[in-house]
DRENDO-1510 file (C-alpha; in Angstrom, 1 decimal, always signed):
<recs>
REC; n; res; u; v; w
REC; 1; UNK; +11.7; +46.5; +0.2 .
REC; 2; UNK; +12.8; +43.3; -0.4 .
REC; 3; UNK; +12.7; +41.6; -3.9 .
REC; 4; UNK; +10.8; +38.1; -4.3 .
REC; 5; UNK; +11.3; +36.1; -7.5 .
REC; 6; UNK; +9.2; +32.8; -6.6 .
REC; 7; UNK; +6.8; +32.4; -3.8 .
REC; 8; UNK; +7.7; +30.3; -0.6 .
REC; 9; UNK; +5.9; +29.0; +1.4 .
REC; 10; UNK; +6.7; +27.6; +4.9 .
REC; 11; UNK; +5.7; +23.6; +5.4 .
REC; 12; UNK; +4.9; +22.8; +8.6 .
REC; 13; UNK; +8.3; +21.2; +10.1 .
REC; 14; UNK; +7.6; +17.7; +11.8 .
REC; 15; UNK; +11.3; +17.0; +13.2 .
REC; 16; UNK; +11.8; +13.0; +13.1 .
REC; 17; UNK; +8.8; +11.6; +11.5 .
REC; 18; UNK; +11.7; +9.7; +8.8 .
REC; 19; UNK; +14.8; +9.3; +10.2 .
REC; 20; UNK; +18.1; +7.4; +8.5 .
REC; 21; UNK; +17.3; +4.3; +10.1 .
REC; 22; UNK; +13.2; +4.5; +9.4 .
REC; 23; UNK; +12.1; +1.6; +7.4 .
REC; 24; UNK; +10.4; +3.1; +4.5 .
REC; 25; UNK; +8.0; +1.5; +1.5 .
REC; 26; UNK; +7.0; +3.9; -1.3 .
REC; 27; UNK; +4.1; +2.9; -3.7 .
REC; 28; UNK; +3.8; +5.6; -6.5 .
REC; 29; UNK; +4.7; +7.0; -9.7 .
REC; 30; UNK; +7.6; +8.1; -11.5 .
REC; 31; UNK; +8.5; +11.1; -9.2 .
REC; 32; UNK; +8.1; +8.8; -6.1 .
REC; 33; UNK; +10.5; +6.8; -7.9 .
REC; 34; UNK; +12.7; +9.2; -8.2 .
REC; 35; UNK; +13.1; +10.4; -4.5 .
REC; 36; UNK; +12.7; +6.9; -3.7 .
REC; 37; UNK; +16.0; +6.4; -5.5 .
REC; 38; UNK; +17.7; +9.4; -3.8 .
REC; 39; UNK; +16.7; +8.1; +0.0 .
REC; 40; UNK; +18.3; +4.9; -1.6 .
REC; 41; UNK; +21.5; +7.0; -2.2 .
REC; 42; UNK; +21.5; +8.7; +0.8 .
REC; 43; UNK; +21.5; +4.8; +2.7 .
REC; 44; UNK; +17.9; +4.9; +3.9 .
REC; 45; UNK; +16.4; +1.9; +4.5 .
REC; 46; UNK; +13.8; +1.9; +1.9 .
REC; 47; UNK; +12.2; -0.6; -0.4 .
REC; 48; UNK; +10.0; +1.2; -4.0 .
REC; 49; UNK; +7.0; +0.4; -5.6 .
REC; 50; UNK; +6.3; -3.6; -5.6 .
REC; 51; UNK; +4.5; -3.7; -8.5 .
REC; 52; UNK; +7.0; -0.9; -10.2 .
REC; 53; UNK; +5.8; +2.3; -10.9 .
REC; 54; UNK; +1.9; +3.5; -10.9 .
REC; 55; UNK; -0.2; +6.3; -11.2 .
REC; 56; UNK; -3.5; +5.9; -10.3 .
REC; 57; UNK; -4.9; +5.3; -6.8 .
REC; 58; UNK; -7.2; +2.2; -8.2 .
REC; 59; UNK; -3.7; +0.4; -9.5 .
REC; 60; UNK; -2.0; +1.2; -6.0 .
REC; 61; UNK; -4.9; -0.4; -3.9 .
REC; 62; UNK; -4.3; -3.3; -6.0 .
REC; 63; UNK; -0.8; -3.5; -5.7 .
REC; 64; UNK; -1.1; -2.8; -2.0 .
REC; 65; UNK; -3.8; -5.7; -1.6 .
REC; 66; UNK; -1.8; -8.0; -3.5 .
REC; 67; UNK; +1.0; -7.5; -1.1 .
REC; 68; UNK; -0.6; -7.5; +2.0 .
REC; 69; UNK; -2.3; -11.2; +0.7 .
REC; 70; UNK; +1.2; -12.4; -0.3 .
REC; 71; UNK; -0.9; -13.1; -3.2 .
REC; 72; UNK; +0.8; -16.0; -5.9 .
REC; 73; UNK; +0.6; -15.2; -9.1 .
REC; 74; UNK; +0.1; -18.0; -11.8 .
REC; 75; UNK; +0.7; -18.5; -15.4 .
REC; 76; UNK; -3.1; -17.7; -16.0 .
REC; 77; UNK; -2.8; -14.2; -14.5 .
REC; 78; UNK; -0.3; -13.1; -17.5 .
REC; 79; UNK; -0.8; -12.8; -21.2 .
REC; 80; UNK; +1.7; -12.5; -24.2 .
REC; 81; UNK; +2.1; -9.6; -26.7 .
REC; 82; UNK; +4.8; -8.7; -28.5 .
REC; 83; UNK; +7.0; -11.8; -27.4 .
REC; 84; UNK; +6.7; -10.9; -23.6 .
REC; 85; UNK; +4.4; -11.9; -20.8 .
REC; 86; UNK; +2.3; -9.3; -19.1 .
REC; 87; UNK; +0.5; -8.9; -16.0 .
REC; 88; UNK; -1.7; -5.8; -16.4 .
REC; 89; UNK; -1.4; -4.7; -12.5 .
REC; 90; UNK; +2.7; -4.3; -13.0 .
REC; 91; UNK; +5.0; -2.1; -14.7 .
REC; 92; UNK; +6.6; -3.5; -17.7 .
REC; 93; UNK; +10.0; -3.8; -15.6 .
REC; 94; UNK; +8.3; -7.2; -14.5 .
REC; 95; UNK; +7.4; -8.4; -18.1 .
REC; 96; UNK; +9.8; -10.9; -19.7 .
REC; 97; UNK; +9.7; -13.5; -22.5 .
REC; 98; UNK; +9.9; -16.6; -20.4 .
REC; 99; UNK; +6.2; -16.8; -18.1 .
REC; 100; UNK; +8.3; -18.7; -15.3 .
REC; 101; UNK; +10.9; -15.7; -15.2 .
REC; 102; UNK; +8.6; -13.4; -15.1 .
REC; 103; UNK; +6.2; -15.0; -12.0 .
REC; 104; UNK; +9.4; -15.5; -9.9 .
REC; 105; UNK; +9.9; -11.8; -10.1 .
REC; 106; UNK; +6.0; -10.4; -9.7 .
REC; 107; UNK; +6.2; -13.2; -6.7 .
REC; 108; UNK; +9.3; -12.6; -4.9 .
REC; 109; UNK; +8.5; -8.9; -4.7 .
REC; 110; UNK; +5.3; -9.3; -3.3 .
REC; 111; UNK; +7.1; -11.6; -0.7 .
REC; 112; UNK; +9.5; -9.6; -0.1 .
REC; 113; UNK; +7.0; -6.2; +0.2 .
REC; 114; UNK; +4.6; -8.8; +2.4 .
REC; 115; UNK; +7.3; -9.2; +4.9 .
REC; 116; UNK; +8.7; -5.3; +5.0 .
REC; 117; UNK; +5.3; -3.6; +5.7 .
REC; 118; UNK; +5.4; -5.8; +9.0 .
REC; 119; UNK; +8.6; -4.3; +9.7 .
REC; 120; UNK; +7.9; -0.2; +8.0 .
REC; 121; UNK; +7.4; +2.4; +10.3 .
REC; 122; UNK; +6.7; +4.8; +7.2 .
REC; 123; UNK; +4.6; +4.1; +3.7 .
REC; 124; UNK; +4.9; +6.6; +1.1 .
REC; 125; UNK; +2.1; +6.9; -1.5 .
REC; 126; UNK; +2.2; +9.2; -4.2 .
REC; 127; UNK; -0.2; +9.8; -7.1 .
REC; 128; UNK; +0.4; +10.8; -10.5 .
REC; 129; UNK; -3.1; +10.8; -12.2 .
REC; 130; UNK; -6.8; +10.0; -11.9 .
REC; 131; UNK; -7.4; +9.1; -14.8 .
REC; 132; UNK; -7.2; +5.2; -15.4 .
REC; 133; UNK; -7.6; +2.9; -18.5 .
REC; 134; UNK; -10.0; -0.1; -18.2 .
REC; 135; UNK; -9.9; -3.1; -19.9 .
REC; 136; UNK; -13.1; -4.1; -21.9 .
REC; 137; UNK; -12.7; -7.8; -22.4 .
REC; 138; UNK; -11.9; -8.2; -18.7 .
REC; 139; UNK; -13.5; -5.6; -17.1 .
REC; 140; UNK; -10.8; -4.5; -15.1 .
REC; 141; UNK; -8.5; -1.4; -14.4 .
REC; 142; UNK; -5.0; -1.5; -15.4 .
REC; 143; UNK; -1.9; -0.1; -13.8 .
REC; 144; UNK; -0.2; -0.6; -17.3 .
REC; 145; UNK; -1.1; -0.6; -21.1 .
REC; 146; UNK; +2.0; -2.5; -22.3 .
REC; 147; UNK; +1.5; -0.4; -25.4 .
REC; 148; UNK; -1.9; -2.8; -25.9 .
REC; 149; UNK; -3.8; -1.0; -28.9 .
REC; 150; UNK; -6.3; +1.9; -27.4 .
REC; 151; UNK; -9.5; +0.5; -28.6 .
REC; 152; UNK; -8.8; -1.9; -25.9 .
REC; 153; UNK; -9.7; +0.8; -23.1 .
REC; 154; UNK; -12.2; +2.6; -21.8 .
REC; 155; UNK; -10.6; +6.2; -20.5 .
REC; 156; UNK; -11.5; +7.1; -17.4 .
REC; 157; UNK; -11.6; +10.2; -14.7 .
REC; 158; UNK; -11.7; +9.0; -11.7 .
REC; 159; UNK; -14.0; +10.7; -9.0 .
REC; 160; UNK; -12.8; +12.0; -5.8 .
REC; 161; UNK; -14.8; +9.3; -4.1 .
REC; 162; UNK; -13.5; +6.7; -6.0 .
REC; 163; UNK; -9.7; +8.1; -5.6 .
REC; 164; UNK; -10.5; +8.8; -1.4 .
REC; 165; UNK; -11.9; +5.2; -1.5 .
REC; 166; UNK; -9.2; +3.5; -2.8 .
REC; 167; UNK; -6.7; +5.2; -0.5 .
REC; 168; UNK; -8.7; +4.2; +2.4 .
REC; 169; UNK; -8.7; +0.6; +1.6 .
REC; 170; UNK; -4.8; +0.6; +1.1 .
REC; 171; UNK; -4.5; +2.4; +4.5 .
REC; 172; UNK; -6.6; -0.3; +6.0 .
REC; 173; UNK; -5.0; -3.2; +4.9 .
REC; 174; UNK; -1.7; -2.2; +5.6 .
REC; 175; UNK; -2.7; -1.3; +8.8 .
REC; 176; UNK; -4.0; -5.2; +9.1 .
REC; 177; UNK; +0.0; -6.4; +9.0 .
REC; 178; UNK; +1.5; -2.9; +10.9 .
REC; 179; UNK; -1.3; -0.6; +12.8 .
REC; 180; UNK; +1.7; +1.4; +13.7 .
REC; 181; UNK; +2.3; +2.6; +10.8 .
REC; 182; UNK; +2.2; +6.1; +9.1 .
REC; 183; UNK; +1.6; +7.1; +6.0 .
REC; 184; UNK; +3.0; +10.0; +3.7 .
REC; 185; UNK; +0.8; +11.0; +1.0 .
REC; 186; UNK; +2.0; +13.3; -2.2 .
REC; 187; UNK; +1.2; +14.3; -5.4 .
REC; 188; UNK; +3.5; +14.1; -8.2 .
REC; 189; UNK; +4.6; +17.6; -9.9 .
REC; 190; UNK; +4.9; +15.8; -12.9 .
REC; 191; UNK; +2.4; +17.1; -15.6 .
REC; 192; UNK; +0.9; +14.4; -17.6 .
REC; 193; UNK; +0.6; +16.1; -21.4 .
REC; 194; UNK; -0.7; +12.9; -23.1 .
REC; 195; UNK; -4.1; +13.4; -21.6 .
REC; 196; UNK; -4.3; +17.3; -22.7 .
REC; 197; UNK; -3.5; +20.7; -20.5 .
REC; 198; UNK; -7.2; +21.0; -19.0 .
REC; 199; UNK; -7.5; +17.1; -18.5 .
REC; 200; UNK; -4.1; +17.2; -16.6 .
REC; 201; UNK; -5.4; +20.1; -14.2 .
REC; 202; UNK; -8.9; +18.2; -13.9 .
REC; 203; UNK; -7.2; +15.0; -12.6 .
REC; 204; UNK; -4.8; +17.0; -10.1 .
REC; 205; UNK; -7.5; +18.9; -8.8 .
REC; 206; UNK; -9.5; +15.4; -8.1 .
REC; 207; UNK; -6.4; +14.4; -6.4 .
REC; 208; UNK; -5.8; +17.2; -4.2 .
REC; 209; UNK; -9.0; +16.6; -3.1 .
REC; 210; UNK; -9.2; +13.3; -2.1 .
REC; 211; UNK; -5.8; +13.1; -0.5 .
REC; 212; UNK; -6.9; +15.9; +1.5 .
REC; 213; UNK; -10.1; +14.6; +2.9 .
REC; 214; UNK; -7.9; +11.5; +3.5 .
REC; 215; UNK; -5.5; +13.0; +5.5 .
REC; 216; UNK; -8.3; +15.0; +7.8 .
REC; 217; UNK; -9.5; +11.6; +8.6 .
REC; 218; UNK; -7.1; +9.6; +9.3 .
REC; 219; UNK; -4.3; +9.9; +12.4 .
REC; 220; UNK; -0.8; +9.1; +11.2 .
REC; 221; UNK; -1.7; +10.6; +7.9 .
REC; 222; UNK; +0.5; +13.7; +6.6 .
REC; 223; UNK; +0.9; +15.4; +3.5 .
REC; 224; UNK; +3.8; +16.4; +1.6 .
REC; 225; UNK; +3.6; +19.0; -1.0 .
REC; 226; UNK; +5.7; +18.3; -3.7 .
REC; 227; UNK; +3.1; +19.4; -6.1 .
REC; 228; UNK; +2.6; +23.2; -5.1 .
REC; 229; UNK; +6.7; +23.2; -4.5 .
REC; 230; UNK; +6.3; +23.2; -8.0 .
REC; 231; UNK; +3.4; +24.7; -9.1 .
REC; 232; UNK; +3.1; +27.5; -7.1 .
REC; 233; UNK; +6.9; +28.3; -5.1 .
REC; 234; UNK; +9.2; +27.3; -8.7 .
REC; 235; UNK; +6.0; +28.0; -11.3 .
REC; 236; UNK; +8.6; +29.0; -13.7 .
REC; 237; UNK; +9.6; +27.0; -17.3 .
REC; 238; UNK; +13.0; +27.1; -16.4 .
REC; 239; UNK; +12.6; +24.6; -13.7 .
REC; 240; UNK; +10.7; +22.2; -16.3 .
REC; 241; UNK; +12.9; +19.3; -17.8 .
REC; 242; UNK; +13.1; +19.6; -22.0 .
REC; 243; UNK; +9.9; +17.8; -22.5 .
REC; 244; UNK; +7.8; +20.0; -20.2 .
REC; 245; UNK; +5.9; +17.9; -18.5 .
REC; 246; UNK; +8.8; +16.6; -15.9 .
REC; 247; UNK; +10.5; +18.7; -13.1 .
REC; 248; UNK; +14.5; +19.4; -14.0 .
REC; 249; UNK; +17.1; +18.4; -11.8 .
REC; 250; UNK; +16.9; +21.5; -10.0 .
REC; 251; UNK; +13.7; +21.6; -9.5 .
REC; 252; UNK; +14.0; +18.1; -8.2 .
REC; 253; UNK; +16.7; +19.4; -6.4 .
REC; 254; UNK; +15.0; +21.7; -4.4 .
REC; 255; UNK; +12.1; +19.2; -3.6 .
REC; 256; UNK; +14.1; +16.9; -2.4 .
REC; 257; UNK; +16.0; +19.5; +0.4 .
REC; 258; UNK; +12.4; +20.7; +1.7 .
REC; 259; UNK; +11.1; +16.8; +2.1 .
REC; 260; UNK; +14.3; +16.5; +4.5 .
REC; 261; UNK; +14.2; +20.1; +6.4 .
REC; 262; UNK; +10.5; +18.8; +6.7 .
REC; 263; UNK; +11.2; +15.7; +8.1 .
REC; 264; UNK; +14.7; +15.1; +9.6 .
REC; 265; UNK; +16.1; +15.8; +12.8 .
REC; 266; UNK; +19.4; +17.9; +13.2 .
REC; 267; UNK; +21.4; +15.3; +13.7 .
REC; 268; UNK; +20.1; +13.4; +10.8 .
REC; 269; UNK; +20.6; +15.9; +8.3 .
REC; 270; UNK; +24.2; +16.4; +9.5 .
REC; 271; UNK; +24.6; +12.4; +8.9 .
REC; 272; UNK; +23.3; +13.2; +5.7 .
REC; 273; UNK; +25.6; +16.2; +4.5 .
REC; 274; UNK; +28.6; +13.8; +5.4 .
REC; 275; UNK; +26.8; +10.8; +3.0 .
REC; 276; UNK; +26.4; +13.5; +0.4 .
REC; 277; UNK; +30.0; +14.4; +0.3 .
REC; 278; UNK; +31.0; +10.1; +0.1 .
REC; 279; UNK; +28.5; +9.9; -2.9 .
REC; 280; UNK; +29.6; +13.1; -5.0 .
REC; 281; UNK; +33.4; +12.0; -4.4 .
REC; 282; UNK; +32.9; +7.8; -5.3 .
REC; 283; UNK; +30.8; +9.4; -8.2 .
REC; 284; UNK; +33.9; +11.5; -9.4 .
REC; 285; UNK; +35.9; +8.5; -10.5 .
REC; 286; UNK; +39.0; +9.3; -12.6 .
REC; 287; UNK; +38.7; +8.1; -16.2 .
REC; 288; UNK; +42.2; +6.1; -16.3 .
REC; 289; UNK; +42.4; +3.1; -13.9 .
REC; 290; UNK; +45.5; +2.1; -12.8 .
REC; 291; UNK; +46.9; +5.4; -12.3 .
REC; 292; UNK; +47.9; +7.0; -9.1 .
REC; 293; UNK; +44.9; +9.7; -9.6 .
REC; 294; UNK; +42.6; +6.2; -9.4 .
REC; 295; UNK; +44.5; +4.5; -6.6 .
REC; 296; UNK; +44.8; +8.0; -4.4 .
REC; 297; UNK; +41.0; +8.3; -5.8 .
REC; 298; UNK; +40.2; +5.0; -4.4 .
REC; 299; UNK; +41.9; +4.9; -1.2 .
REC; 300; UNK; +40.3; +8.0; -0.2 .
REC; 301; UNK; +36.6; +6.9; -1.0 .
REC; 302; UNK; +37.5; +3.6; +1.2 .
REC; 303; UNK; +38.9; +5.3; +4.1 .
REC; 304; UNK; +36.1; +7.9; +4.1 .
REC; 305; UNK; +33.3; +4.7; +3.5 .
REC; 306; UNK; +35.2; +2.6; +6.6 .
REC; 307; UNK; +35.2; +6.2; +8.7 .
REC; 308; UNK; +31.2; +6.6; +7.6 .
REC; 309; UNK; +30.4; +3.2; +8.2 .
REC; 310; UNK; +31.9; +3.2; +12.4 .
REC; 311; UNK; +30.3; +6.4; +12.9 .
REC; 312; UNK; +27.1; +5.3; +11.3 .
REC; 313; UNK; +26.7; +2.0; +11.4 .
REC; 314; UNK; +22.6; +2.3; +12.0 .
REC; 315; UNK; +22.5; +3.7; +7.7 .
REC; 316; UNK; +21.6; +1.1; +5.1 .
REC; 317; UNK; +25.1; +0.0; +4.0 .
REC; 318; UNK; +24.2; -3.1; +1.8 .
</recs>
C-alpha cells in the first residue's frame, strides 16, 4: 500500500484557456502579485493590479470601475500625511510627495488598464480578505490605510452578498469594454494574522463562498484553487514562509506548476521549460565582469535569447 504524505487532489485540466501569447490583467492581492510577476518572467503578456495591490472585493470593484471610466483623478481626490499624497483607493506604490507626480501615475495607469481590457482575453481577480476598513469622516471604504491612525476606521466583515455583489459589478463592467472576456477567480493562500486566527478563517470562508456562487452563475467564469493547494494538499508548517502567514517559495513553487498543468497547452509548457532554462542561466551572472567566465557567460545568454526570440517571436519580449 502506497504511502501518502499530503493530499492531492486532481483540478479539473482546461488545456488552453491562458496561453503565452493570452493578454492577461490581474486585479488582486499580494499573492496575485506574485504569480503575476512570475507570468511576467516567463514573457506573458500580462499587465498587474492598476491601482497596485488589494484585498478586498469592495476596493477591486472600485479599482475596476475607475478603469473601465478612464476616470481622471484630480488634486482634490488625494490628501497629505506624513509628507506624501494619498489616494485611499491605491496602494501606497502610487503615493509620492509631489500631488502632480503622483496624479500622472494613478492616471496613466488607469489609461493604460482602460485601453488593455479592450484588448485581454483573460482577467485574473484574486481576493485576499473580506474584511475592509471604512473611513468615518468620508464614509467610504478604503483599499489602503496609509498607516492613517485606527480610530479613523470602522472594521468591517464583509457579507457574502456584499463580496458576490461586488464581483458581479466588476464582471459587468468589464464586460461593457470586452464581452469576450473570461475571468479567473482565486483566493489567496496567504493567511492574514493581523485580524486574528478565527477572524482569518471567518473571512476565507465568506470568500469561498461568494466566489463560488459567482462562478455557478456566470459563463466564462472559472476558479483556480490556489487556496486549498495550500490549505488542504501542502497543509504542513514547513511550506509556510518565517512569518507564518505567507506561502514559502516552495509552496509558491508548487502553485505556480499546477496553475500551468491547469491551464497550458502541450506545446505551451514546452515553450515554457525552454524560457525557464534562459531565465535561471541570465540570472546566474558571474560576480567578476570583464572576465572570460562573464563574456563566455554573456555570449551564451545572447545567443540562446536571439535562438528564443526566432522560435518564439509571439512571447512578450519587451
Amino acid at each position: 500500500m502506497a504511502i501518502h504524505f499530503h493530499t492531492e487532489f486532481q483540478i479539473p485540466t482546461q488545456s488552453g484557456l491562458i496561453t503565452l501569447d493570452t493578454p492577461v490583467l490581474t486585479w488582486g492581492s499580494c499573492f496575485a502579485d506574485e504569480m503575476a510577476k512570475r507570468m511576467h518572467d516567463m514573457k506573458f503578456w500580462i499587465e498587474a493590479n492598476s491601482h497596485g495591490i488589494i484585498f478586498n472585493a469592495a476596493s477591486i470593484n472600485k479599482a475596476i470601475t475607475d478603469v473601465v471610466a478612464n476616470k481622471v483623478y484630480e488634486a482634490k481626490d488625494l490628501f497629505k500625511y506624513n509628507d506624501l499624497w494619498h489616494s485611499w483607493h491605491h496602494h501606497g506604490s502610487f503615493s509620492n510627495m509631489d500631488v502632480q507626480q503622483a496624479l500622472v501615475k494613478i492616471n496613466t495607469s488607469n489609461e493604460l488598464f482602460h485601453e488593455k481590457v479592450k484588448e485581454a482575453q483573460l482577467v485574473i481577480l484574486t481576493l485576499g480578505t473580506a474584511w475592509i476598513y471604512h473611513l468615518r469622516e468620508q464614509n467610504i471604504d478604503v483599499a489602503n490605510c496609509h498607516k492613517v491612525q485606527g480610530f479613523s476606521f470602522d472594521k468591517r466583515l464583509q457579507s457574502v452578498s456584499t463580496i458576490k455583489n461586488a464581483l458581479q459589478d466588476s464582471i459587468q463592467k468589464l464586460k461593457e469594454l470586452n464581452p469576450e472576456l473570461n475571468i479567473l477567480l482565486t483566493v489567496s493562500p496567504v493567511r492574514y494574522l493581523k485580524d486574528g486566527i478565527v477572524e482569518n478563517s471567518r473571512s476565507k470562508a465568506h470568500l469561498l463562498c461568494a466566489v463560488h456562487e459567482i462562478v455557478d452563475a456566470n459563463a466564462q467564469c472559472y476558479y483556480f484553487p490556489a487556496y486549498e493547494l495550500m490549505v488542504d494538499d501542502l497543509r504542513d508548517y514547513r511550506f509556510m514562509a518565517a512569518d507564518m502567514a505567507h506561502p514559502s517559495l516552495e509552496a509558491t513553487d508548487y502553485i505556480w506548476e499546477k496553475f500551468i498543468a491547469t491551464y497550458l497547452t502541450d506545446s505551451d509548457k514546452t515553450c515554457l521549460s525552454a524560457i525557464k532554462s534562459f531565465t535561471q542561466l541570465s540570472s546566474h551572472k558571474p560576480l567578476h565582469t570583464g572576465t572570460s567566465q562573464f563574456y563566455a557567460w554573456q555570449d551564451k545568454c545572447s545567443k540562446l535569447e536571439v535562438g528564443l526570440k526566432l522560435r518564439y517571436p509571439h512571447l512578450c519580449w519587451e
